[in-house]
N, C-alpha and C positions, 0 to 999 in steps of 0.2 A: 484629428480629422484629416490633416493631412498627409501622417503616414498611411492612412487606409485611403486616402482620392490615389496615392502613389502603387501600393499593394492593387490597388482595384482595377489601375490603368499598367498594370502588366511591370512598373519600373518595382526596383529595389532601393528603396529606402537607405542601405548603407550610402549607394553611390551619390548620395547628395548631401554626405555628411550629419546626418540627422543620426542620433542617438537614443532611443527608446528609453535608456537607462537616466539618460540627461531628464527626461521628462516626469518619469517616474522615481528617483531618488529622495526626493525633501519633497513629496506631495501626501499631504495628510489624508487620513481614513475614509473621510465621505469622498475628498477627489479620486482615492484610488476606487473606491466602489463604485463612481459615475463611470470611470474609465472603465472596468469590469462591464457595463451594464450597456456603452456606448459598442466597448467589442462585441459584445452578444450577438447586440443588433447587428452590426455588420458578416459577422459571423453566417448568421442565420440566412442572411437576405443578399450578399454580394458575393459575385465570385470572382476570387482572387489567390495565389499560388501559395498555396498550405508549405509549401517547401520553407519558403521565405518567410510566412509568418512565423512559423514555428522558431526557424534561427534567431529571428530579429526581434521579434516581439514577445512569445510565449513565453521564453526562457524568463526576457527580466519580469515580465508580469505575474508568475508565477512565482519567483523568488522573492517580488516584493508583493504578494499576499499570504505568503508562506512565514515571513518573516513576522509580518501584523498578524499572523495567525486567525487569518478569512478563508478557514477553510473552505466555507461551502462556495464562497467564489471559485476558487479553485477547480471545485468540481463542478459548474455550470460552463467554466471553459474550458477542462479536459473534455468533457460530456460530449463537446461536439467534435474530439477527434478518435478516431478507432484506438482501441488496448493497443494494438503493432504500433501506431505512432507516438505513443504517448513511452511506451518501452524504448523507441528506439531516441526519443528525444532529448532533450536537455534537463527537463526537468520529472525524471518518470519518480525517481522518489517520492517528492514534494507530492505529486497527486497520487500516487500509492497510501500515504502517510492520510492526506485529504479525505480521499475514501474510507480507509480505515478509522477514522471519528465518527465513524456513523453506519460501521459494520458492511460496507455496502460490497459485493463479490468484487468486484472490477479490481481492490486494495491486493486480494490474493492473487488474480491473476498477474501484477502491473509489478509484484512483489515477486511471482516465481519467473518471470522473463528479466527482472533486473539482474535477480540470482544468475540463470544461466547464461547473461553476459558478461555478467562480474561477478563471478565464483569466492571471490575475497572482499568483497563487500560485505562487512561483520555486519552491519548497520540492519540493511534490506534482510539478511538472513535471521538478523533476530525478530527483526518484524513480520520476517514471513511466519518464522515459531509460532507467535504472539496469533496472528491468524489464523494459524491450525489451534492455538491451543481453543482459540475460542469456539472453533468449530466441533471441540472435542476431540481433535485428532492428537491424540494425548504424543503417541512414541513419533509422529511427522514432526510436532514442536520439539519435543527433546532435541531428535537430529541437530534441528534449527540452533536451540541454544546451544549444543556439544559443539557444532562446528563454529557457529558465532565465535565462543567463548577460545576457541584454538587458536582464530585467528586476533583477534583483542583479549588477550589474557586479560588483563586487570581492572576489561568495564563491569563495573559493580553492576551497571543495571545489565546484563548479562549471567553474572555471577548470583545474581535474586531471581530473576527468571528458570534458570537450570536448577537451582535450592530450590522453587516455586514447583515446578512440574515433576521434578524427581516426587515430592511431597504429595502431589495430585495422584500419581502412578501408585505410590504406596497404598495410598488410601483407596483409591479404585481396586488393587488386586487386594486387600484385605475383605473391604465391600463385598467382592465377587467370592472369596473363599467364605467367606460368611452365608451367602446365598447358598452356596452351593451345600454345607455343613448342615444350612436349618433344611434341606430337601432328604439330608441322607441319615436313611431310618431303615429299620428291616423291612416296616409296609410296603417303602418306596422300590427297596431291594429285591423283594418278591415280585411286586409288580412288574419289574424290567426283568425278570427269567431269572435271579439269583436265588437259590435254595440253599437250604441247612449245609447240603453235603459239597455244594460247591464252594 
């Protein structure tokens, strides 16, 4: 409460020594979920310099329910700032990652802007794959794993993902020559302008 009366009354929090991370380091599951629930509030109802909380407080709050793996906190405190700040922030993985437990679009978006600021980020790029594959977008994931995988040669779950979709692709274009094989007949052939002499 009293880093948000400081956030609210226009001061920054660092300059009076206070430590966000002091706060939330050794504080158990339901305290961190009250904290989650007390920012909300504030969140919603006071205005105060999204610059500064973002620096000061997002980051470690973010990283310690990332850790407890509370996702869906996660996402009720990105939720209230736009995809541009949540990418250009400290923590855009963690709520890329948040979202994607529960399929939600914001994961691929929050996952292709972490890409094209950090092109060697194997992490985000496999997880952006992981997003396309679910969308179907079978050869977007490939890319994802292919490049992933160039930059971290030897992460296995990389190495399972590219075995995994190569596998998907296979099985899609057999599918599809299959479909296409049970259509082609002479009836069919006649029908689209093929004759005997053609």
């Amino acid at each position: 409460e009293v880093l948000w009366l400081l956030l609210i009354n226009g001061k920054d929090p660092g300059k009076y020594y206070l430590q966000y991370s002091d706060i939330i380091d050794n504080i158990d599951s339901s305290g961190l979920t009250n904290i989650v629930r007390k920012t909300l509030i504030h969140l919603q109802h006071d205005d105060f310099d999204e610059d500064v909380f973002i620096s000061f407080i997002f980051a470690e709050l973010i990283a310690a329910l990332y850790e407890n793996k509370k996702y869906e906190e996660i996402r009720l405190v990105a939720d209230c700032f736009s995809e541009t700040q949540l990418i250009e922030g400290p923590r855009a993985f963690e709520c890329a990652y948040a979202y994607g437990t529960v399929d939600n679009e914001r994961a691929t978006v929050i996952y292709e802007g972490i890409v094209k600021k950090e092109p060697k980020n194997s992490a985000a790029i496999n997880n952006l794959g992981v997003r396309y594959e679910h969308k179907q977008e079978l050869f977007k994931a490939l890319d994802c794993y292919s490049t992933a995988l160039t930059i971290s040669v030897d992460d296995e779950i990389q190495i399972n993902n590219l075995k995994r979709i190569n596998q998907l692709l296979q099985q899609q274009t057999q599918s599809e020559i299959s479909s296409i094989k049970s259509k082609l007949n002479v009836k069919n052939l006649k029908g689209i302008g093929y004759t005997t002499q053609l």
